[in-house]
mmCIF file of the N, C-alpha and C atoms, coordinates in Angstrom:
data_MODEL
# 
_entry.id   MODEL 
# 
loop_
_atom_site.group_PDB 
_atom_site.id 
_atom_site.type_symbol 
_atom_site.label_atom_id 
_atom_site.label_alt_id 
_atom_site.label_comp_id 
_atom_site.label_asym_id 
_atom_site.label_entity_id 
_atom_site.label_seq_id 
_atom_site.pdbx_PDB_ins_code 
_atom_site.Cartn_x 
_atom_site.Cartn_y 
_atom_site.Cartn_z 
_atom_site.occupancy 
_atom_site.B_iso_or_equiv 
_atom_site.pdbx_formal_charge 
_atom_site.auth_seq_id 
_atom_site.auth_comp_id 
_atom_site.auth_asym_id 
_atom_site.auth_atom_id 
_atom_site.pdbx_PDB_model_num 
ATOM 1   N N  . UNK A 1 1  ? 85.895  57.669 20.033 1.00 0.00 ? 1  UNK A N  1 
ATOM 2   C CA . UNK A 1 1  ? 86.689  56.743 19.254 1.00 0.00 ? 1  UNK A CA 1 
ATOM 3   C C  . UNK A 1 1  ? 87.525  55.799 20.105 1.00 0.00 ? 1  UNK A C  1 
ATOM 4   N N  . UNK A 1 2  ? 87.871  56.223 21.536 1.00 0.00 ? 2  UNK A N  1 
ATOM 5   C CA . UNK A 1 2  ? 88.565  55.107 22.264 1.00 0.00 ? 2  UNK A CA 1 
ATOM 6   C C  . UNK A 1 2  ? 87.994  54.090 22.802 1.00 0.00 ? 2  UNK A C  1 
ATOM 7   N N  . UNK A 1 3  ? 86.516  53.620 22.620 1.00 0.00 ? 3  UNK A N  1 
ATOM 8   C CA . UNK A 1 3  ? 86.036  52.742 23.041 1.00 0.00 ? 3  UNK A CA 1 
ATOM 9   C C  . UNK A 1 3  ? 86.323  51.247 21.513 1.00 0.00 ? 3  UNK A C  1 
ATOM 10  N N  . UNK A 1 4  ? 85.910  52.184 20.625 1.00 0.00 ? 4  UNK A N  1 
ATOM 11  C CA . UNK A 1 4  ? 86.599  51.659 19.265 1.00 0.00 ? 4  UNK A CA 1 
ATOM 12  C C  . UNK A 1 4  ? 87.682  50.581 19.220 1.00 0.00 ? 4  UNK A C  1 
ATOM 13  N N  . UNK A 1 5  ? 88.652  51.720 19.852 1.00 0.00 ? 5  UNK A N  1 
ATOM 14  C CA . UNK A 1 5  ? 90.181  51.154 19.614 1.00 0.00 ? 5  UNK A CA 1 
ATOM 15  C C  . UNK A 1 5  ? 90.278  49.977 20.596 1.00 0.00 ? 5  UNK A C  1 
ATOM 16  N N  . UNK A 1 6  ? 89.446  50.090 21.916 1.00 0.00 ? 6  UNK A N  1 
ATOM 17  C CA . UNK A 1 6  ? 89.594  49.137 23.053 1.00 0.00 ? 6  UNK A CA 1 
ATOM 18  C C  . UNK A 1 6  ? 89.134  47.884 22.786 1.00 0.00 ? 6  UNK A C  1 
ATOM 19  N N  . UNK A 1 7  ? 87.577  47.954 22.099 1.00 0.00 ? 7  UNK A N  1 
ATOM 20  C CA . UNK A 1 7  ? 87.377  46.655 21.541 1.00 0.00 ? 7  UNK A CA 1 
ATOM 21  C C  . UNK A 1 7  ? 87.593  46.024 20.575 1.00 0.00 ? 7  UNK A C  1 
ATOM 22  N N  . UNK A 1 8  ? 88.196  46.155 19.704 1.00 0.00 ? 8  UNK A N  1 
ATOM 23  C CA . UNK A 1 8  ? 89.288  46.090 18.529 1.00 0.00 ? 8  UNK A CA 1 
ATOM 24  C C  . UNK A 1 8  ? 90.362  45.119 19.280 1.00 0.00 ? 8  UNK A C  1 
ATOM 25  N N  . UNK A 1 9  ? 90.982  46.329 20.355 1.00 0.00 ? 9  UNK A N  1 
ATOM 26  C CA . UNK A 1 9  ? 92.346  45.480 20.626 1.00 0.00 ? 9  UNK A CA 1 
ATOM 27  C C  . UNK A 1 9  ? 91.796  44.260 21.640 1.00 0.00 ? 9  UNK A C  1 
ATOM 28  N N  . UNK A 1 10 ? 90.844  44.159 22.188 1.00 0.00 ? 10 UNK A N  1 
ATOM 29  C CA . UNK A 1 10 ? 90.056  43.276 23.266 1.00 0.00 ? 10 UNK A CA 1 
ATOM 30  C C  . UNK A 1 10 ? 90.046  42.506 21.777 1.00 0.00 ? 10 UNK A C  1 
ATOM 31  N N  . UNK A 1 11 ? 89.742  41.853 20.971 1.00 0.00 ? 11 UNK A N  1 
ATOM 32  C CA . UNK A 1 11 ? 89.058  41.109 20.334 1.00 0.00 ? 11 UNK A CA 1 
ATOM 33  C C  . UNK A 1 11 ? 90.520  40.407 19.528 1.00 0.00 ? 11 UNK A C  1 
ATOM 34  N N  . UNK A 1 12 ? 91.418  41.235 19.456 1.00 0.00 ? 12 UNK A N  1 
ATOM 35  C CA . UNK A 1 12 ? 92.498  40.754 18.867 1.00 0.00 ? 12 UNK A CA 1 
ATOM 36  C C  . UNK A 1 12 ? 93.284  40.022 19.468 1.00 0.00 ? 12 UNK A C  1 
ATOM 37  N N  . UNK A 1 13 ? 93.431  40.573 21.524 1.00 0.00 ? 13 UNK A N  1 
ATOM 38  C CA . UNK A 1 13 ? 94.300  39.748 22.584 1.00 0.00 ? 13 UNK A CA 1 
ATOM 39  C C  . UNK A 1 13 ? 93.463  38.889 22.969 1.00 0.00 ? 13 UNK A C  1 
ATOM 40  N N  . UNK A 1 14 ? 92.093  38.426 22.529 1.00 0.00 ? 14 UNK A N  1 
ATOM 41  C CA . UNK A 1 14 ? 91.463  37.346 23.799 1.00 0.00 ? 14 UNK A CA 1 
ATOM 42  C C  . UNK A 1 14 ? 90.921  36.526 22.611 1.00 0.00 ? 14 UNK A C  1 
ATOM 43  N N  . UNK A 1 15 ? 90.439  37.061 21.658 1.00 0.00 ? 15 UNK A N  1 
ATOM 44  C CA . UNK A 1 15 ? 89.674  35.938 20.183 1.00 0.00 ? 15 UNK A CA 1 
ATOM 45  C C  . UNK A 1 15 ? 90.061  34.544 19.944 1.00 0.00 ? 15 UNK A C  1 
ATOM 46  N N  . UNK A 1 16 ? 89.639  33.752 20.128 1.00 0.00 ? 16 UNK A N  1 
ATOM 47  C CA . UNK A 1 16 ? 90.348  32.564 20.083 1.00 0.00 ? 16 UNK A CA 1 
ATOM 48  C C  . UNK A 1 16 ? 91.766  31.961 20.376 1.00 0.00 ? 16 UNK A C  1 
ATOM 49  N N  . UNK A 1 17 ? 92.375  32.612 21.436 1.00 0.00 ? 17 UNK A N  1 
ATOM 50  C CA . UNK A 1 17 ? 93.525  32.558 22.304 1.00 0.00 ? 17 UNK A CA 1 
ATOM 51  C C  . UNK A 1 17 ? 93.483  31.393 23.630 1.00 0.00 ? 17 UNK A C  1 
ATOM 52  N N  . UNK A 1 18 ? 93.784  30.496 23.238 1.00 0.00 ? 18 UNK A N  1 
ATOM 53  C CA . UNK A 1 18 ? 93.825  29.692 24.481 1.00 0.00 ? 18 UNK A CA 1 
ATOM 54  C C  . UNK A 1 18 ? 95.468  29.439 25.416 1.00 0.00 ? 18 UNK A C  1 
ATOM 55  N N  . UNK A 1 19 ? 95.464  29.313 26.340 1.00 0.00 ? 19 UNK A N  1 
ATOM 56  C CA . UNK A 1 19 ? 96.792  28.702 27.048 1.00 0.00 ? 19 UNK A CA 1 
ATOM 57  C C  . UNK A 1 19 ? 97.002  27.480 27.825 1.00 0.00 ? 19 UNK A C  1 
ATOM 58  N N  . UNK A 1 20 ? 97.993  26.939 27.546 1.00 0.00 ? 20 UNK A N  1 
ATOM 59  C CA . UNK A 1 20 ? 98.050  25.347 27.624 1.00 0.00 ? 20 UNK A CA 1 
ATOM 60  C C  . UNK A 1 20 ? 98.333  25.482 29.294 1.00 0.00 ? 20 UNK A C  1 
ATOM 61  N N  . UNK A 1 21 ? 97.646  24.258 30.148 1.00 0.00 ? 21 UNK A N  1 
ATOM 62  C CA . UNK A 1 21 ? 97.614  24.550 31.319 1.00 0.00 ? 21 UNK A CA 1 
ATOM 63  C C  . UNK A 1 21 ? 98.363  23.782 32.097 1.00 0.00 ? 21 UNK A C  1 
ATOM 64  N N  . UNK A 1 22 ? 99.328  23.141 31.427 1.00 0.00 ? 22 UNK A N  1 
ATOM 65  C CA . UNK A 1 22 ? 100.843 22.484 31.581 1.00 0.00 ? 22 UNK A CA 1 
ATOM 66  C C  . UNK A 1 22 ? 102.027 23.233 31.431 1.00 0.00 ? 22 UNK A C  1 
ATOM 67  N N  . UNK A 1 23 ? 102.291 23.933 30.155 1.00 0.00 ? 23 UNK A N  1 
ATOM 68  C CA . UNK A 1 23 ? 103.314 24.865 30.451 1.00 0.00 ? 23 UNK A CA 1 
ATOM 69  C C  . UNK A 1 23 ? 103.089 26.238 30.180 1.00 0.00 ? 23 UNK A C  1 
ATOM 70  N N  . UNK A 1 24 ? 101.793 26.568 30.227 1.00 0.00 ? 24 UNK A N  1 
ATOM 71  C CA . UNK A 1 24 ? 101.333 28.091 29.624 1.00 0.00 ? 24 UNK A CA 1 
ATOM 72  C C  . UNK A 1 24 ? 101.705 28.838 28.154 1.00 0.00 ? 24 UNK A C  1 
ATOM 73  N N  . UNK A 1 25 ? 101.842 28.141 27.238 1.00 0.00 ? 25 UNK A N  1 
ATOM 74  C CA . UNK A 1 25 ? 102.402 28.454 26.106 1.00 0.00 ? 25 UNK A CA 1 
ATOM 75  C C  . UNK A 1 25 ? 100.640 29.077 25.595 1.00 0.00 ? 25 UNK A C  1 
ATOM 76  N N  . UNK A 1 26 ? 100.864 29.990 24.875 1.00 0.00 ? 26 UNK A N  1 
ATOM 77  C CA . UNK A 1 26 ? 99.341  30.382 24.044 1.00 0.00 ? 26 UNK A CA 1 
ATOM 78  C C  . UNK A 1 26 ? 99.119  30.602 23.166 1.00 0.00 ? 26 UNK A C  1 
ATOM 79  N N  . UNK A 1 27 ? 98.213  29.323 22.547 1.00 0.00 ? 27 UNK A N  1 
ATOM 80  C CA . UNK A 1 27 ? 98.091  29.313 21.156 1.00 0.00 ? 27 UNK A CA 1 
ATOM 81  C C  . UNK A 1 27 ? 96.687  29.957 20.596 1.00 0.00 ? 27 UNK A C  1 
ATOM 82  N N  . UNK A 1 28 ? 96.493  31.068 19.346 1.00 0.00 ? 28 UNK A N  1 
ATOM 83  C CA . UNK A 1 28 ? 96.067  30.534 18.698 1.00 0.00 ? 28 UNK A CA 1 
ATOM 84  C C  . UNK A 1 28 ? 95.030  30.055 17.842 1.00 0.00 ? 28 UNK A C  1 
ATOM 85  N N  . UNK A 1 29 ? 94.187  29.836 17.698 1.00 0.00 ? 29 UNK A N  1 
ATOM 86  C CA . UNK A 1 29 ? 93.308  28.524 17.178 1.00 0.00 ? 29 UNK A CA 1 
ATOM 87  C C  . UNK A 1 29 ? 91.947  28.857 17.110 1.00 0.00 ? 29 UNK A C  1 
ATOM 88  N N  . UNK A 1 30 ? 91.486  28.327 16.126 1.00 0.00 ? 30 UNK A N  1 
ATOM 89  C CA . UNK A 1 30 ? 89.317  27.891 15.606 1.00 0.00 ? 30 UNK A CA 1 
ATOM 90  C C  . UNK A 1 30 ? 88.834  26.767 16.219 1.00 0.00 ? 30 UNK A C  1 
ATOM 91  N N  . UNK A 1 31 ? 89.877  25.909 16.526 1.00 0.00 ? 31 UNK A N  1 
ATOM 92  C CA . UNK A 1 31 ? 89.650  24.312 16.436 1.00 0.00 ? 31 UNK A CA 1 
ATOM 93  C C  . UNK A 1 31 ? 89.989  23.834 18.023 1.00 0.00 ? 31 UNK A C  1 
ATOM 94  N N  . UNK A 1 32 ? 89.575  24.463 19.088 1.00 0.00 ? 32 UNK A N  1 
ATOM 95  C CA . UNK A 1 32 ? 89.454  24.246 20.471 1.00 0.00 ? 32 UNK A CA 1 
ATOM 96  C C  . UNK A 1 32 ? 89.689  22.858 20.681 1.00 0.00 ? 32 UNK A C  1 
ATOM 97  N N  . UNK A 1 33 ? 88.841  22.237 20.106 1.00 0.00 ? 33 UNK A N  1 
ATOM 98  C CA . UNK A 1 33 ? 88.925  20.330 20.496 1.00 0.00 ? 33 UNK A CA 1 
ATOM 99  C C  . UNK A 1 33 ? 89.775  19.586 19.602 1.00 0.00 ? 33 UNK A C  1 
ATOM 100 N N  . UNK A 1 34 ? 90.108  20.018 18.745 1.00 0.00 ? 34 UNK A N  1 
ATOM 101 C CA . UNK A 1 34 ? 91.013  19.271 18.028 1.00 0.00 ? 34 UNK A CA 1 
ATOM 102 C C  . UNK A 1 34 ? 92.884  19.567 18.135 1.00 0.00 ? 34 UNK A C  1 
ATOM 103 N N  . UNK A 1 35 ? 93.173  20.784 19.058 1.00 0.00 ? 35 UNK A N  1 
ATOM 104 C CA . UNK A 1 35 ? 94.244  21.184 19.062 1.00 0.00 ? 35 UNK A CA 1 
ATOM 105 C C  . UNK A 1 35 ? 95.093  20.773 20.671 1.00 0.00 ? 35 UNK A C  1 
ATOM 106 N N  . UNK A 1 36 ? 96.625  20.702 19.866 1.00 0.00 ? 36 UNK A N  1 
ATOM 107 C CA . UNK A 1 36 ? 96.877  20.332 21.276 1.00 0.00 ? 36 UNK A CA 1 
ATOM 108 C C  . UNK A 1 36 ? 98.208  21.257 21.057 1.00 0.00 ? 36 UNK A C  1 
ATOM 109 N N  . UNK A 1 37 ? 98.792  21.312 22.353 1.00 0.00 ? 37 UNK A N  1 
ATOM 110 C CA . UNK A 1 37 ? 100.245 22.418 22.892 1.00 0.00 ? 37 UNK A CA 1 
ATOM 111 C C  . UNK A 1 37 ? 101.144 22.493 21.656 1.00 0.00 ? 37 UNK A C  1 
ATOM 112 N N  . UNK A 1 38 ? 102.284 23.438 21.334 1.00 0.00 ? 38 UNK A N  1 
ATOM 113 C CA . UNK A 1 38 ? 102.802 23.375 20.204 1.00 0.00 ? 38 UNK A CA 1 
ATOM 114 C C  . UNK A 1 38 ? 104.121 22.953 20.568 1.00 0.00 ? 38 UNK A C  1 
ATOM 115 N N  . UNK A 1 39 ? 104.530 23.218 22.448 1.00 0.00 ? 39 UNK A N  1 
ATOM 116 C CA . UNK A 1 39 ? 105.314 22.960 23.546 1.00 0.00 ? 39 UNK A CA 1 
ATOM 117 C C  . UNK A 1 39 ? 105.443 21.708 23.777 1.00 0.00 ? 39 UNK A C  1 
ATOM 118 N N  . UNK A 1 40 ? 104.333 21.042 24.507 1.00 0.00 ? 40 UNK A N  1 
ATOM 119 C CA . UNK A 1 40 ? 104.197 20.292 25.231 1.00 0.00 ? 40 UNK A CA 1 
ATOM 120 C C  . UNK A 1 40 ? 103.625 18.923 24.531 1.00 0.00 ? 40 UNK A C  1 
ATOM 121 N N  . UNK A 1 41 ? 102.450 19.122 23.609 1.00 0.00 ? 41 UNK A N  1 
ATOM 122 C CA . UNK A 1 41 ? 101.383 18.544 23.096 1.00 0.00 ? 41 UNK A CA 1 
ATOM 123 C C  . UNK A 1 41 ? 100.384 17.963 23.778 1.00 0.00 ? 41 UNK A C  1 
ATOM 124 N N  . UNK A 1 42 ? 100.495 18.943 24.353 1.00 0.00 ? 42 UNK A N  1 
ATOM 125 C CA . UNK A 1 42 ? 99.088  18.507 25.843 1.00 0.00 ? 42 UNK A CA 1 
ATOM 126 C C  . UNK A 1 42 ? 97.774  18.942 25.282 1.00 0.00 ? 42 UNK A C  1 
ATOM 127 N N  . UNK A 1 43 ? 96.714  18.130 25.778 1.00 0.00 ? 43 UNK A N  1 
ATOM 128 C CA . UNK A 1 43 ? 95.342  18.921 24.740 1.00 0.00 ? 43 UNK A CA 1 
ATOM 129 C C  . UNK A 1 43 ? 94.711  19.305 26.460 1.00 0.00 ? 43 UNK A C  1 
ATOM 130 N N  . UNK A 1 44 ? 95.253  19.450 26.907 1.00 0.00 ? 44 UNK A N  1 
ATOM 131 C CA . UNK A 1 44 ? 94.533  20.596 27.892 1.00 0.00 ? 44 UNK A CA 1 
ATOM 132 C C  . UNK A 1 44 ? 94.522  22.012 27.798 1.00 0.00 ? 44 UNK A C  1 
ATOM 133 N N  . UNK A 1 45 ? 94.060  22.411 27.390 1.00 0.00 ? 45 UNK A N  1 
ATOM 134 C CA . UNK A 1 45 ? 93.938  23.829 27.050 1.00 0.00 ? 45 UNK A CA 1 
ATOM 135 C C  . UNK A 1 45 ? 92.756  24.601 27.397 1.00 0.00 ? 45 UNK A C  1 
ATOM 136 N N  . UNK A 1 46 ? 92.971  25.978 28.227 1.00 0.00 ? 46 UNK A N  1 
ATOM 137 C CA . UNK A 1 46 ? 91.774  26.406 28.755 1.00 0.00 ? 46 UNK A CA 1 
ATOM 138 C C  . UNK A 1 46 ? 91.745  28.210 28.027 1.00 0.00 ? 46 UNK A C  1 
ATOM 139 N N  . UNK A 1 47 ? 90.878  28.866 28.243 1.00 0.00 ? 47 UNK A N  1 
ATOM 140 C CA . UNK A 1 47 ? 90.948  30.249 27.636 1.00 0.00 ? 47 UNK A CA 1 
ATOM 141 C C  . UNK A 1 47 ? 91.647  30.923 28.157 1.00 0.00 ? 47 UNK A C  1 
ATOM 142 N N  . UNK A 1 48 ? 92.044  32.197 27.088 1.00 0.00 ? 48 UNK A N  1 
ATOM 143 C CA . UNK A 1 48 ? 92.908  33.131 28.027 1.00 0.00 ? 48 UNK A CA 1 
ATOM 144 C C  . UNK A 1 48 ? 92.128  34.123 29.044 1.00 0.00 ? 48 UNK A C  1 
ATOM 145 N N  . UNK A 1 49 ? 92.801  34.247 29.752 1.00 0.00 ? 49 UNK A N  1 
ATOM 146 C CA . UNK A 1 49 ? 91.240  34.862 30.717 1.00 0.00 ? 49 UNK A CA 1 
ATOM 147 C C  . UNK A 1 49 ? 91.360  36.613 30.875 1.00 0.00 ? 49 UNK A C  1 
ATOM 148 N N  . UNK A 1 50 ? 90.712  37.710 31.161 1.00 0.00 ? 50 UNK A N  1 
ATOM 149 C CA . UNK A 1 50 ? 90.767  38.868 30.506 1.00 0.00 ? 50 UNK A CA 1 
ATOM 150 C C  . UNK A 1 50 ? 91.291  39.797 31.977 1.00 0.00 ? 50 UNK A C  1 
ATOM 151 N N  . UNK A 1 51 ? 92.470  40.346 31.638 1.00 0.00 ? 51 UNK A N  1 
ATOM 152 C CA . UNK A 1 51 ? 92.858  40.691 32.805 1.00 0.00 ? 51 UNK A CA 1 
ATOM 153 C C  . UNK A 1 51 ? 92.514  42.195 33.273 1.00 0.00 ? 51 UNK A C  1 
ATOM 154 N N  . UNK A 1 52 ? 91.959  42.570 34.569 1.00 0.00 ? 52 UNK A N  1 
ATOM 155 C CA . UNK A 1 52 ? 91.777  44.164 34.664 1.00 0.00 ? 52 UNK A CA 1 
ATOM 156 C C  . UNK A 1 52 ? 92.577  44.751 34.681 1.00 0.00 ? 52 UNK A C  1 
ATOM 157 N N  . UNK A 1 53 ? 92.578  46.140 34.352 1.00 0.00 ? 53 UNK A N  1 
ATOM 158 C CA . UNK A 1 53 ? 93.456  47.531 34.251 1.00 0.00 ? 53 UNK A CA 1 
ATOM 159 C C  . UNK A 1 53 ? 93.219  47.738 35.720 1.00 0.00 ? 53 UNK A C  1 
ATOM 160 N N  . UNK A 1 54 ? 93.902  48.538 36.337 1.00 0.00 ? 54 UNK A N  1 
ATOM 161 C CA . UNK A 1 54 ? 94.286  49.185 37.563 1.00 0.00 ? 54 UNK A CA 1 
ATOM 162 C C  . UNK A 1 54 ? 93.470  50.410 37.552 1.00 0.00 ? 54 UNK A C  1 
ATOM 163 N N  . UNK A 1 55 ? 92.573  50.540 38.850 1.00 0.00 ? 55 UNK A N  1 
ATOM 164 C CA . UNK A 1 55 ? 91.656  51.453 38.590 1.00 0.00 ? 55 UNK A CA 1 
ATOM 165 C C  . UNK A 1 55 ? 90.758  51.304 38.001 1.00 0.00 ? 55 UNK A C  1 
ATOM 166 N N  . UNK A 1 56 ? 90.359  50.335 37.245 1.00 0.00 ? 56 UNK A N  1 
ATOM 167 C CA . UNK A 1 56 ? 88.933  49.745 36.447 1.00 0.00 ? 56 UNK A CA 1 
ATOM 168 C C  . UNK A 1 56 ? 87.653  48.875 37.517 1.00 0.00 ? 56 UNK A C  1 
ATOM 169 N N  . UNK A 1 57 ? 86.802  48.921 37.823 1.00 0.00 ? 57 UNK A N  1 
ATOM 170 C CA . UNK A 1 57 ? 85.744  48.376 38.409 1.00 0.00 ? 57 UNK A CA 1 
ATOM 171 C C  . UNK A 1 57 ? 84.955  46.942 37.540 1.00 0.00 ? 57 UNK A C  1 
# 
């Protein structure tokens, strides 16, 4: 069941989550090209990127 819970919560912290690459604010969003900072209003925005656990390969 903990593989379950992992991709669950993987899908909830990275799913359409982007961060603005001006002031790092992270929005968010369906609409990738049409959205811009909620901060800044910068439409540079790149994905959130998936960070390793310690001890993970």
């Amino acid at each position: 069941m903990a593989k379950a819970k992992d991709s669950a919560a993987m899908q909830r912290m990275f799913s359409n989550v982007r961060v603005c690459m001006k002031c790092n604010a992270k929005i968010r969003t369906n609409k990738p090209g049409k959205t811009k900072c909620r901060k800044c209003g910068s439409k540079s925005l790149r994905l959130k990127s998936k960070q390793m656990k310690a001890g993970a390969k």
